[in-house]
C-alpha positions as CSV (number, residue, x, y, z in Angstrom):
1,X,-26.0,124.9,-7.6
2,X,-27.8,123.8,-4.1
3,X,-31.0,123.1,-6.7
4,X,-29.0,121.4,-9.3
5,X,-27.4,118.9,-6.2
6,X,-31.2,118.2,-4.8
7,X,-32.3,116.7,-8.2
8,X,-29.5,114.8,-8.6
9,X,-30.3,113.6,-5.0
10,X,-34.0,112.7,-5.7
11,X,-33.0,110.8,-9.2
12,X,-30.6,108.9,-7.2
13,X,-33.0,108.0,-4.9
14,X,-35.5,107.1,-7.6
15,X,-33.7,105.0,-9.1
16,X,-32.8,103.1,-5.9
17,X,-36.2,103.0,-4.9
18,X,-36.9,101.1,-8.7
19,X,-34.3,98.5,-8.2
20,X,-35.3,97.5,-5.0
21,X,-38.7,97.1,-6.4
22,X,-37.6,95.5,-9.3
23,X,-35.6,93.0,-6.9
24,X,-38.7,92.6,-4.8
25,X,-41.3,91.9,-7.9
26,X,-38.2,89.3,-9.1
27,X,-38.5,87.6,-5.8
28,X,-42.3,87.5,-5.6
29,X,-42.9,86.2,-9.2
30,X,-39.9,83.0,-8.5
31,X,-41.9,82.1,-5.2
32,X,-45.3,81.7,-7.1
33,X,-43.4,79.9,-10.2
34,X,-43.4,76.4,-9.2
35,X,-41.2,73.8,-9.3
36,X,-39.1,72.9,-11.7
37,X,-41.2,75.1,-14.1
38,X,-40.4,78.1,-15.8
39,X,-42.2,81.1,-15.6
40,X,-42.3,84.1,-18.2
41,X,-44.1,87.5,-16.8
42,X,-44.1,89.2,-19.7
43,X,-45.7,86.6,-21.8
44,X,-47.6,85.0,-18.5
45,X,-46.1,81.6,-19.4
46,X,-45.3,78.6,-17.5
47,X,-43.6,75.8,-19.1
48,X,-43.4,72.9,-16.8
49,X,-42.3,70.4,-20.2
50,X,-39.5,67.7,-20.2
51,X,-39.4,67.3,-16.0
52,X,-41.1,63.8,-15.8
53,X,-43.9,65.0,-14.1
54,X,-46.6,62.4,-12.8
55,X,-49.2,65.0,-12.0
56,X,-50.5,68.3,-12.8
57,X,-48.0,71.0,-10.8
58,X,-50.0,72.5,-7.8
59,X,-50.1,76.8,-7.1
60,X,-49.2,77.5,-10.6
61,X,-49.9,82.1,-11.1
62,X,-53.5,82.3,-11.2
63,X,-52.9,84.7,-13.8
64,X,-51.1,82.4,-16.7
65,X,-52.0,82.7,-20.4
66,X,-49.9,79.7,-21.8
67,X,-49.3,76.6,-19.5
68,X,-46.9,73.7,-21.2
69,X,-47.1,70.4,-19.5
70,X,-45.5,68.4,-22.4
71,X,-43.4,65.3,-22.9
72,X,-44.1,64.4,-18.8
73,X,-45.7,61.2,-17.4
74,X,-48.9,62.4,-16.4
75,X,-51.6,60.0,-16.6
76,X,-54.9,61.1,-15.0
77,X,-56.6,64.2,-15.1
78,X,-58.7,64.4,-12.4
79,X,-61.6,66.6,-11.3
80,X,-61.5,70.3,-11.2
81,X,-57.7,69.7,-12.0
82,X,-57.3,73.3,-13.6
83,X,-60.0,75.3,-12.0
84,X,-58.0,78.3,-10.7
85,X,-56.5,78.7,-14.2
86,X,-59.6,81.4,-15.0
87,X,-56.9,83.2,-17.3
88,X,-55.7,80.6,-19.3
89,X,-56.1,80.8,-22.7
90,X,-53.5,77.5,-24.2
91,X,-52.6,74.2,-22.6
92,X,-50.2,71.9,-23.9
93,X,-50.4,68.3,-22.4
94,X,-49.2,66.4,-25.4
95,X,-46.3,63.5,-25.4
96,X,-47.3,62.4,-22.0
97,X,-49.1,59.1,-20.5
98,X,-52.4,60.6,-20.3
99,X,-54.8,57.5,-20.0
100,X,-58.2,59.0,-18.2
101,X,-59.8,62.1,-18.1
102,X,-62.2,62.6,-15.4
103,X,-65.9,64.2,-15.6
104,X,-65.6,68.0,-15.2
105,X,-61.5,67.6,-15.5
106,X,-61.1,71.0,-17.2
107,X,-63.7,72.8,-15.5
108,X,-62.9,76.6,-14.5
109,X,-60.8,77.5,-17.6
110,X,-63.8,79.3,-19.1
111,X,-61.4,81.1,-21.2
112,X,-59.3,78.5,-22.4
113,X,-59.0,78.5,-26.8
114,X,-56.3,75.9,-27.6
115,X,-56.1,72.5,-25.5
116,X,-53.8,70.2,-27.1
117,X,-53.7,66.3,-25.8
118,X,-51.7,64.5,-28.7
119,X,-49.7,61.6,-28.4
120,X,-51.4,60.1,-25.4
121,X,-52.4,56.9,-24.7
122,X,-56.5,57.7,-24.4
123,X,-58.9,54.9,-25.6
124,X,-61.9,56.7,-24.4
125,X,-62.9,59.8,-24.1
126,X,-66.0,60.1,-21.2
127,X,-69.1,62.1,-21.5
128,X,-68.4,65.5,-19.9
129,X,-64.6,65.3,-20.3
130,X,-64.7,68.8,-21.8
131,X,-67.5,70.4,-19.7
132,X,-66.2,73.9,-19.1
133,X,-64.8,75.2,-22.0
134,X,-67.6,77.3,-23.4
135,X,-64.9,79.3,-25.1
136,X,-62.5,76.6,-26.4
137,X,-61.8,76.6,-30.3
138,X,-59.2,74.4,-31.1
139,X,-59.2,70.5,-30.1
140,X,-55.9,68.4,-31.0
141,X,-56.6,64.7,-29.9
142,X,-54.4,62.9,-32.1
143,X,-52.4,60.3,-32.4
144,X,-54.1,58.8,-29.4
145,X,-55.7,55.2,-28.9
146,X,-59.3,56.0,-28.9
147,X,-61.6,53.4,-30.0
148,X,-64.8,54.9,-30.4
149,X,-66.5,58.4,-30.1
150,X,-69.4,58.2,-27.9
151,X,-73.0,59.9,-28.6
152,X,-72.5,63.6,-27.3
153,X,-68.6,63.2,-26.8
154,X,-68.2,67.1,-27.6
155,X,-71.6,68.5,-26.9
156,X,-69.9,70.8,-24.3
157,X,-67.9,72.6,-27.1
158,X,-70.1,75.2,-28.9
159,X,-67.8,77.5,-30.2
160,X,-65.1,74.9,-31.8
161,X,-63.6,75.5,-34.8
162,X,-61.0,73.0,-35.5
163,X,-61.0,69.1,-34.6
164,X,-58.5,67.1,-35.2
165,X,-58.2,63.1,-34.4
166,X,-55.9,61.9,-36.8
167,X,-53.9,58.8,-36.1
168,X,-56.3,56.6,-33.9
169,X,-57.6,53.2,-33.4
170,X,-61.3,54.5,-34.7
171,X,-63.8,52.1,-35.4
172,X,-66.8,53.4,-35.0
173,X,-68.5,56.5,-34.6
174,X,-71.8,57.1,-33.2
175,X,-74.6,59.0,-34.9
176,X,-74.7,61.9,-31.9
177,X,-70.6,61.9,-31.3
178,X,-70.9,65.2,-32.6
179,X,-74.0,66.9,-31.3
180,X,-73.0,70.3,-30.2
181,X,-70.4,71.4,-32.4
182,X,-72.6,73.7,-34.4
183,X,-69.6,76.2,-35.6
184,X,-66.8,73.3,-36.6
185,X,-65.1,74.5,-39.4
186,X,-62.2,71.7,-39.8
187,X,-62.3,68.0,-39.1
188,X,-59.1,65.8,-39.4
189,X,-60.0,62.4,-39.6
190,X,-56.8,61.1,-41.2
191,X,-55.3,57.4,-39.7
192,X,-58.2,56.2,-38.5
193,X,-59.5,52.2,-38.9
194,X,-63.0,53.4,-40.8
195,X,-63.7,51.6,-43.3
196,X,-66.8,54.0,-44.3
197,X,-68.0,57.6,-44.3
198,X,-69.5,58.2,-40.8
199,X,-72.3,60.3,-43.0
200,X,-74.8,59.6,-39.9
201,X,-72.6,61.3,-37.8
202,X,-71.7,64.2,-40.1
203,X,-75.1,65.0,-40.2
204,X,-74.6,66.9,-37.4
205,X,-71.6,69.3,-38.4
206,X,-73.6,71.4,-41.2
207,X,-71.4,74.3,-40.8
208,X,-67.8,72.3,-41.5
209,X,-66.3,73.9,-44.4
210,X,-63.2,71.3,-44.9
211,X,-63.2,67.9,-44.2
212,X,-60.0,65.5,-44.2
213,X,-60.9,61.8,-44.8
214,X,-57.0,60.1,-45.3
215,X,-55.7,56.7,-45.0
216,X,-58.9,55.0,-44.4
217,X,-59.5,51.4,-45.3
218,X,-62.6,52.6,-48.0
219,X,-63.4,50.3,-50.4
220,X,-66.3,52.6,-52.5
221,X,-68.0,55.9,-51.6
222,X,-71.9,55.2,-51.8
223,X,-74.4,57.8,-52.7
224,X,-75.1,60.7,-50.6
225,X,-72.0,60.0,-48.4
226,X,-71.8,63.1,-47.3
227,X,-75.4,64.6,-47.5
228,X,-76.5,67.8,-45.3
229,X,-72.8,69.4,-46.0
230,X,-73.9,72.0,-47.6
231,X,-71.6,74.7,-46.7
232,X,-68.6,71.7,-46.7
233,X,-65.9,73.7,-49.6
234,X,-62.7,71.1,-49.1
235,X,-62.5,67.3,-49.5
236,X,-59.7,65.6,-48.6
237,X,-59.8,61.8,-49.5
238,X,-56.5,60.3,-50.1
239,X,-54.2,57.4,-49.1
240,X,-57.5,54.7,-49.4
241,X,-55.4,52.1,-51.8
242,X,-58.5,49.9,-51.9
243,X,-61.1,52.7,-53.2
244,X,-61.8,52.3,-56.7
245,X,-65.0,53.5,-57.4
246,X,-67.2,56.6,-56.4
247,X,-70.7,55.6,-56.4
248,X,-72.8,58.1,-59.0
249,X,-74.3,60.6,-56.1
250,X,-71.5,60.0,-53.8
251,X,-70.8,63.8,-53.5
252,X,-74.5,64.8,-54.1
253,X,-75.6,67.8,-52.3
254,X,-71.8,68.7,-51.9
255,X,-70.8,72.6,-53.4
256,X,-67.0,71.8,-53.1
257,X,-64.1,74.5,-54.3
258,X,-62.0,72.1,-53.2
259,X,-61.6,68.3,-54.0
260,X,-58.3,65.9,-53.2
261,X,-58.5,62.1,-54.4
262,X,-54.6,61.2,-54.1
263,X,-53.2,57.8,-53.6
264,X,-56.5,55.5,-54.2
265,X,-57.3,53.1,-57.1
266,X,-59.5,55.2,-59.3
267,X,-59.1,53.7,-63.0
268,X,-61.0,56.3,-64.1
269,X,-61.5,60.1,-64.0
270,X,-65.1,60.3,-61.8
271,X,-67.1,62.2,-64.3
272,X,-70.4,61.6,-63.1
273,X,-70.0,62.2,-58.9
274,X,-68.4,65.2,-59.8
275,X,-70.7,67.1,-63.0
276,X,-72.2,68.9,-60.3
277,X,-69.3,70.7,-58.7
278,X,-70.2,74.1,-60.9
279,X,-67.9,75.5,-58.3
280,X,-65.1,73.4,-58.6
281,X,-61.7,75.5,-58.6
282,X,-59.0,72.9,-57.4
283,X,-58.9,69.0,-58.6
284,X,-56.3,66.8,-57.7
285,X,-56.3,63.0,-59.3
286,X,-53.0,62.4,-58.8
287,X,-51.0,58.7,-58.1
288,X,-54.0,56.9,-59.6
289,X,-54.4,54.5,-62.1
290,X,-56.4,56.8,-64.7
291,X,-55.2,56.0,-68.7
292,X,-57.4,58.5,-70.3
293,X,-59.4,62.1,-70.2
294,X,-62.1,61.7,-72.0
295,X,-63.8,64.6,-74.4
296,X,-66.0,66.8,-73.3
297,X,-66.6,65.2,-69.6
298,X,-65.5,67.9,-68.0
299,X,-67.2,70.4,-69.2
300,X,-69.7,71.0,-66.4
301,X,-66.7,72.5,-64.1
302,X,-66.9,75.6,-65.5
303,X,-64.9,77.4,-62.8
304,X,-61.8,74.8,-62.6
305,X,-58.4,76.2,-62.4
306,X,-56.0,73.6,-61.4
307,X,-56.1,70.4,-62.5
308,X,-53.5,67.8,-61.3
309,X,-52.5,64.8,-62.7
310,X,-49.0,63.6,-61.3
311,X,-48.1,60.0,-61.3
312,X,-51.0,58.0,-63.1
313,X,-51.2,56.2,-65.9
314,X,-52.2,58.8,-68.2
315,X,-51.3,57.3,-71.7
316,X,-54.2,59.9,-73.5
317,X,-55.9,62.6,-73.3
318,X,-58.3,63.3,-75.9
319,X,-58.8,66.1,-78.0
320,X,-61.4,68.6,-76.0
321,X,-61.2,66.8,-73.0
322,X,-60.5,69.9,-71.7
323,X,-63.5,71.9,-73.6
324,X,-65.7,74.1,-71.3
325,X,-62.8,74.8,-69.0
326,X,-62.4,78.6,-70.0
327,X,-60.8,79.6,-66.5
328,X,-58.2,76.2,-66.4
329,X,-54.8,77.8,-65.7
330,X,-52.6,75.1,-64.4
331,X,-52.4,71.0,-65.7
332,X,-50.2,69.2,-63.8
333,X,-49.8,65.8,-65.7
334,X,-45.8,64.5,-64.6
335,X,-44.8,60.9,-64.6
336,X,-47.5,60.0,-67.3
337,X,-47.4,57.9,-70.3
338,X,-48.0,60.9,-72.5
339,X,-46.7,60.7,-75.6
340,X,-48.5,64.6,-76.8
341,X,-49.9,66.8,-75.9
342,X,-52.0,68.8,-78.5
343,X,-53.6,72.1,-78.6
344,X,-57.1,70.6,-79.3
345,X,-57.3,69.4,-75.9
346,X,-58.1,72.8,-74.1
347,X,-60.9,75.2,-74.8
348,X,-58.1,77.9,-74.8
349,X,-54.7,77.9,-74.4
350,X,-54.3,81.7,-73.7
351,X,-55.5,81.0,-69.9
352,X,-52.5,78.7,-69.6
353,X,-49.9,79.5,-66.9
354,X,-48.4,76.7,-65.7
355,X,-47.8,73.4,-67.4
356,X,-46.3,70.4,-65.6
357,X,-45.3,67.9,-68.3
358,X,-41.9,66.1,-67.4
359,X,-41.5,62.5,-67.3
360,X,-43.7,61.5,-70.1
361,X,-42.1,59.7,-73.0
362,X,-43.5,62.4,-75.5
363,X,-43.0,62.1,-79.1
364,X,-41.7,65.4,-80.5
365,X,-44.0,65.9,-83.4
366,X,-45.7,68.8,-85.7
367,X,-48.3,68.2,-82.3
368,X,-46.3,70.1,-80.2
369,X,-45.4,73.0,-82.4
370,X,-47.8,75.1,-80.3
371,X,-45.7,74.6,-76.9
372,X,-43.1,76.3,-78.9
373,X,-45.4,78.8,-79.6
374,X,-46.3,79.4,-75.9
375,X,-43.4,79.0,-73.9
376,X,-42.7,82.6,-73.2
377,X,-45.7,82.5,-71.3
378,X,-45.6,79.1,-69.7
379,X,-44.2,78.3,-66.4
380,X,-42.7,74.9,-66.8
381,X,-41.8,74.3,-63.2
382,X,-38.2,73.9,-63.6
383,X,-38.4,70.7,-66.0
384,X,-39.2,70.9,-69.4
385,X,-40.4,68.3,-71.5
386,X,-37.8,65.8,-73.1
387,X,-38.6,63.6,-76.6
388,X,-38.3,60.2,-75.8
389,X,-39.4,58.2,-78.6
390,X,-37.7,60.5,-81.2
391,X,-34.9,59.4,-82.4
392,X,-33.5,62.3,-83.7
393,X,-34.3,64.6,-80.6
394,X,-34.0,61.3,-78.0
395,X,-33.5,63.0,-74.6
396,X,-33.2,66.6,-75.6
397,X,-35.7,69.2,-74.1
398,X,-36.7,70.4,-77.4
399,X,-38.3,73.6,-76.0
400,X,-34.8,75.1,-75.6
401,X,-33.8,74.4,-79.1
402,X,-33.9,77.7,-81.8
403,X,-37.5,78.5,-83.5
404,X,-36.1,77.7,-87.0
405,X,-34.1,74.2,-85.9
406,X,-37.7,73.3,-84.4
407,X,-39.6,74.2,-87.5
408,X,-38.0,71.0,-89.0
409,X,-37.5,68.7,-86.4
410,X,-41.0,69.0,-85.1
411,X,-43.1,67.6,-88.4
412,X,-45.5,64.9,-88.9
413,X,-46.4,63.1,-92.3
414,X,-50.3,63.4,-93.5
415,X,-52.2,60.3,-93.3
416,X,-52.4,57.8,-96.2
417,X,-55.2,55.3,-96.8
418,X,-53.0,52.2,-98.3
419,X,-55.7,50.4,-100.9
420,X,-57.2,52.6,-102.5
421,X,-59.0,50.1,-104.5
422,X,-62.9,50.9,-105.1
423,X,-64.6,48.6,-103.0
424,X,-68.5,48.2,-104.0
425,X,-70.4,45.3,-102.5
426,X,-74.1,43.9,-103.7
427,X,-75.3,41.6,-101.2
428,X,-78.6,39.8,-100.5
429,X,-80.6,40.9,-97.8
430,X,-79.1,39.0,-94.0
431,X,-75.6,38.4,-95.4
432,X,-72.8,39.6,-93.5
433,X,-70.4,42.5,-95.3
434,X,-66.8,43.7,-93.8
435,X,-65.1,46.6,-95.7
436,X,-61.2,47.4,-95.2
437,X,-59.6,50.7,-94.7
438,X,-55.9,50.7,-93.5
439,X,-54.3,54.0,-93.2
440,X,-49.9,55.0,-92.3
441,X,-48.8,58.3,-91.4
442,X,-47.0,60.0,-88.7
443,X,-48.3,60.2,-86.3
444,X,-50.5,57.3,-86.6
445,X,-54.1,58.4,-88.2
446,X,-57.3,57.4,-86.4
447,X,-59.8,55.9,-88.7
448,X,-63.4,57.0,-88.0
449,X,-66.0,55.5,-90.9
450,X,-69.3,58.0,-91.6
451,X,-72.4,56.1,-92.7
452,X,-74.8,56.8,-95.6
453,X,-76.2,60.2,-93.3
454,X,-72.1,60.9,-92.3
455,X,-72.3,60.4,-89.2
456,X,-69.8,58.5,-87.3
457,X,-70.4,54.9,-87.0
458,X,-70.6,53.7,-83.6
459,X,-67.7,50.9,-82.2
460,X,-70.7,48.7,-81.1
461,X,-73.8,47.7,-82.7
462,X,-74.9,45.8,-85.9
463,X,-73.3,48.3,-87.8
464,X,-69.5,49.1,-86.4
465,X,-66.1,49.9,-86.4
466,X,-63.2,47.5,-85.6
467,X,-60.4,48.1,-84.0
468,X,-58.0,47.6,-87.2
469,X,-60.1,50.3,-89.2
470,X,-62.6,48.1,-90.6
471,X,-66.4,48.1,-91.2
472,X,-68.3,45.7,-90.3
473,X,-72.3,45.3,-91.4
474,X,-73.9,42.2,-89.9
475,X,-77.4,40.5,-91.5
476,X,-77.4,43.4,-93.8
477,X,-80.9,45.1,-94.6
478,X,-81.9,46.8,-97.3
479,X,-82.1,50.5,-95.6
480,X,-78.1,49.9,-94.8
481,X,-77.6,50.4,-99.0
482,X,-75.8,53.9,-99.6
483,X,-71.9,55.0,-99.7
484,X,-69.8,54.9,-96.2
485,X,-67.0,57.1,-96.1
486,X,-63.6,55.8,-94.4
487,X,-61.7,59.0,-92.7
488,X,-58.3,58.6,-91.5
489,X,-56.6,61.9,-90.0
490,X,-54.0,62.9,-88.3
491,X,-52.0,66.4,-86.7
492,X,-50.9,66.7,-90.4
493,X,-54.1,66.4,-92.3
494,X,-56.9,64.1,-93.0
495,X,-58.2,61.7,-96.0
496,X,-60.7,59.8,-97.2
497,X,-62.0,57.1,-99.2
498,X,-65.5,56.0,-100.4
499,X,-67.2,52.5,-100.5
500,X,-70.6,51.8,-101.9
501,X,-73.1,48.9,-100.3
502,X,-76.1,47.4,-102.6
503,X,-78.6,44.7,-100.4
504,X,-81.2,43.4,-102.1
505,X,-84.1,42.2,-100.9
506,X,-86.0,39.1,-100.3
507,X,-89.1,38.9,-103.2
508,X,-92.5,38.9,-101.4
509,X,-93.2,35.5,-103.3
510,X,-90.5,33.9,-102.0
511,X,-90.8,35.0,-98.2
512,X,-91.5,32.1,-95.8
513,X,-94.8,33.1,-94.5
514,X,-93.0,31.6,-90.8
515,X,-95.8,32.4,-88.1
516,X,-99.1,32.3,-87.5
517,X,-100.2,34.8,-84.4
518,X,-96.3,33.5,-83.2
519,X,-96.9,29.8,-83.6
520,X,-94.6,27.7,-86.8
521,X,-96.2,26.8,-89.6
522,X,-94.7,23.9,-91.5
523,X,-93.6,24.2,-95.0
524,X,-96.5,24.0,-97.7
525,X,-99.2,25.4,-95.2
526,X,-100.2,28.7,-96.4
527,X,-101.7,30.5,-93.1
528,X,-105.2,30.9,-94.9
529,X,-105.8,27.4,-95.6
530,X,-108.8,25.6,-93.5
531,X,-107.7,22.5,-91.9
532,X,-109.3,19.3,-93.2
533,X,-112.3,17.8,-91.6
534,X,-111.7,13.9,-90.5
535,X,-114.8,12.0,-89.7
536,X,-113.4,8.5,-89.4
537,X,-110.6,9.9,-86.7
538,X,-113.6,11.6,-84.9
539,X,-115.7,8.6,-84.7
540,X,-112.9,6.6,-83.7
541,X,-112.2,8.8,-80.3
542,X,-115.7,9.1,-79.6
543,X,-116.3,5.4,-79.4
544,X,-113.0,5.1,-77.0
545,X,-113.7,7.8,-74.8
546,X,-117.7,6.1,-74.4
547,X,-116.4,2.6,-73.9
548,X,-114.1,4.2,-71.1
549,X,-117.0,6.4,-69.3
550,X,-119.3,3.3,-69.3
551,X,-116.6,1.0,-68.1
552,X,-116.0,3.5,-65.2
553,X,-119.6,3.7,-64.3
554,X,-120.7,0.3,-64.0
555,X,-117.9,-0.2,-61.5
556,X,-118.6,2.5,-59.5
557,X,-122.5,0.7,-59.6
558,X,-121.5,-2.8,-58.7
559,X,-119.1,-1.2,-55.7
560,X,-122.5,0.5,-54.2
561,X,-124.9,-2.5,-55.0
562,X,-122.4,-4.6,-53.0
563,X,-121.6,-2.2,-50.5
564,X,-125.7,-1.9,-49.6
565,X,-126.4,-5.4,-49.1
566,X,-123.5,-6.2,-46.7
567,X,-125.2,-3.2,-44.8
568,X,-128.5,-5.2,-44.6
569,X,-129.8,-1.7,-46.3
570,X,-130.7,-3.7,-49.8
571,X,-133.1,-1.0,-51.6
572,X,-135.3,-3.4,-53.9
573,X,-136.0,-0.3,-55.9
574,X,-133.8,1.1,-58.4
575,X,-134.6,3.3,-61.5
576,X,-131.9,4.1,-64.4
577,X,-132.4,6.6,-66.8
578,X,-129.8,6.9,-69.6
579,X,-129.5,9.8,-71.9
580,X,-127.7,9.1,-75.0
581,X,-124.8,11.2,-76.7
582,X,-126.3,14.0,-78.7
583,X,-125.4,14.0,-82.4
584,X,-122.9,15.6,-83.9
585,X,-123.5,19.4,-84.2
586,X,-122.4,20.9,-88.0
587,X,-119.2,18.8,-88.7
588,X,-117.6,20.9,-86.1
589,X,-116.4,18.2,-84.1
590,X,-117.9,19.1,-80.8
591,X,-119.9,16.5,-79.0
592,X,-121.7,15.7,-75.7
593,X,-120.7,13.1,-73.0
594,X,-123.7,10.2,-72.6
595,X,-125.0,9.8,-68.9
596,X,-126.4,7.6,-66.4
597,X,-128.7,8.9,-63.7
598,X,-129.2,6.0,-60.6
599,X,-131.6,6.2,-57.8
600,X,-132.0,3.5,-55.1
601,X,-135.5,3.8,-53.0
């Protein structure tokens, strides 16, 4: 009993003796907690936000992990500001007036990971700003007023990770502004006033594994725009309304998983930047102009699995467009201009998982069958596809109709060439021939013509295909004689229609030998024929161009007889010899000048 009272003594004083403690601790912690902060000892947090602050508070607990100075009025940070702060692993000093930052402002916070300083009003950031934060991986500067970045803004940051300056006044970045950051793995760009790729300055960052280039005023990507980014895997570009064209080795050197190219002015898929990107898994095209995917220009992507679409002006895409794709699981091609879809497009459709396809004015045709086919394994998204352009099945989604209903409202109607009449043309050699091959069915057949060899004749050329199914042959030659086959196919089936060509050619006899080495010869002159010999036109020249040499020497001896004796240097001795024109050589026509010789002694 007396043992049983004791303990019951010593618990009660125990637990007194905590209390007091307790209240003494309590007492001890509000006393260091400035302010009107408020402090948190289990999570070492002091949150000084929302109090209108003008400065940095003073004595904050030497010991505080998380330090939240947001949505104040602070406007300088000044030397040394945080230095007893050795503990401090996150600072928060966005939405405040924060204007300067002065050399060495952060220095003592060696342990410091996160420093956020959005929504300032910083035009500048100074060299050494950041000096003392060997330890610091994640840098939020946005939505600031800085102008430029300096050479070696961040050189004091070696083990940052993420960067992000979206949302400033940016013009101009300097070749060095990003010496030092040897492990950046994101860079956030987005907002800025650039209206090119820095690539001088992302030189330096050959470990950054995703890049985010948004809303920049780009007007092209030139080649090699983002050379020695070796290890980059994400690419962000979107939101550039007056980029429209991606120069040919524009992402050369580039091993991209990742690429984004939303919102811009592409009119055209870029096949050629991108052939390279073997590693490709994620393209996104979406909200650009683009009217077609071409055939088999895409097949170099080998690993793509998601290909998005949404919001072009897609009105095609072509049978195996798609081919060489043999991982492609998701197309994502809403608020197009489709009007199909067929199977032919993909290299298989058994990789298929999810199809976005709503908002296209589809035609519901014998092309679509195969969606039936698949939709138990298809993830529409929510929104199936509705026939537009059908009359018969206008604004119904026709996946949710019965198998057997479909089986009769989804047909087409084989092609039908409509003159069938045997067309056979004999022509002479240069003459110009046009054969005719117009073709119904529904849907509406292509018409491809095969020459003499079969093989499909080209839309430009000498020899091509119109637009309205003809076949033109201009200045036929005699090789273009043989049978050219008109094909016009469709989903339903195919057909096909024959025409002969005959060109005859010129008869040697009658061929106008027209050259000579390249110079005309006039009708009537064979090119082997010697030209006549005309003496009296010979003689004639000779005798003018003498008369004129004579004439021209005599004056030239009166002018120097005259010009001596006015001198008073008269030479009383003067010897002439003439040598007389040579004879004609052979009837060739050649000849020799006569000549004076004149000394004066």
């Amino acid at each position: 009993m007396f043992e049983k009272t004791a303990v019951n003594g010593w618990l009660c004083w125990g637990a007194l003796y905590l209390l007091a403690a307790g209240v003494s601790l309590t007492s001890e912690t509000r006393l260091l907690c400035p302010q009107p902060c408020r402090c948190n000892t289990v999570l070492l947090e002091v949150n000084c936000s929302d109090h209108q602050l003008i400065t940095v508070p003073e004595s904050l607990p030497k010991d505080t992990k998380l330090l939240n100075l947001t949505h104040n009025k602070i406007k300088t940070l000044v030397q040394q500001q945080f230095k007893t702060l050795t503990q401090l692993l996150h600072l928060d000093l966005s939405d405040n007036d924060v204007v300067m930052i002065e050399f060495k402002a952060f220095l003592g916070l060696q342990n410091l990971i996160n420093l956020n300083l959005a929504r300032n009003h910083l035009k500048i950031i100074p060299i050494g700003a950041f000096a003392g934060l060997p330890k610091l991986k994640s840098l939020d500067i946005s939505s600031n007023e800085v102008l430029v970045f300096l050479d070696f803004t961040f050189r004091d940051l070696p083990t940052l990770q993420f960067l992000t300056a979206v949302d400033n006044d940016v013009v101009f970045i300097s070749h060095q502004a990003f010496t030092g950051l040897t492990n950046l793995q994101e860079l956030h760009l987005d907002g800025c006033n650039l209206s090119a790729v820095p690539t001088e300055a992302l030189t330096q960052l050959r470990g950054l594994r995703r890049l985010s280039f948004q809303r920049a005023s780009l007007a092209t990507l030139p080649n090699y725009s983002f050379q020695h980014l070796e290890h980059l895997k994400e690419l962000v570009l979107s939101d550039c309304p007056w980029l429209e064209t991606l120069s040919g080795k524009s992402l050369f050197g580039l091993n991209l998983t990742s690429l984004t190219i939303r919102h811009c002015n592409l009119s055209a898929v870029p096949y050629i930047p991108m052939h390279h990107l073997v590693y490709l898994v994620f393209l996104d095209l979406s909200f650009n102009p683009i009217t077609y995917i071409h055939k088999s220009q895409l097949g170099d992507l080998l690993r793509l699995q998601e290909l998005h679409l949404v919001g072009g002006l897609l009105l095609r895409i072509e049978i195996g467009a798609f081919r060489g794709l043999s991982y492609l699981r998701l197309l994502n091609v809403t608020r197009n201009l489709l009007t199909t879809l067929e199977m032919g497009v993909f290299q298989s459709v058994d990789t298929l998982r999810t199809l976005g396809l709503d908002n296209n004015p589809f035609k519901c045709d014998c092309r679509l069958l195969w969606l039936v086919q698949k939709r138990p394994n298809l993830d529409f998204g929510g929104n199936l596809p509705t026939c537009t352009t059908s009359v018969h099945l206008q604004g119904l989604n026709f996946l949710d109709l019965e198998d057997d209903e479909l089986s009769g409202l989804l047909t087409c109607r084989p092609p039908r060439i409509l003159n069938r009449k045997r067309q056979e043309m004999r022509v002479d050699q240069g003459h110009t021939v046009v054969f005719y091959c117009a073709a119904e069915g529904d849907p509406a057949p292509s018409v491809t013509w095969l020459n003499p060899k079969l093989k499909p004749v080209s839309p430009t050329g000498r020899i091509w295909a119109l637009s309205n199914g003809s076949l033109e042959i201009r200045f036929a030659q005699p090789q273009d004689s043989g049978m050219y086959l008109c094909l016009a196919s469709n989903a339903a089936g195919n057909t096909s229609l024959p025409v002969n060509l005959y060109v005859r050619a010129f008869p040697k006899s009658s061929r106008n030998p027209s050259s000579l080495k390249g110079w005309f010869v006039p009708p009537g002159v064979n090119g082997n024929q010697k030209l006549p010999f005309d003496f009296k036109t010979l003689l004639v020249a000779a005798t003018i161009g003498f008369l004129s040499f004579f004439s021209s020497v005599s004056v030239c001896f009166i002018f120097m007889f005259l010009w001596s004796k006015s001198k008073g240097q008269i030479k009383h001795t003067a010897t002439i010899a003439y040598v007389p024109r040579s004879a004609m050589s052979g009837g060739s026509g050649d000849q020799q000048t006569s000549r004076f010789t004149m000394k004066l002694i």
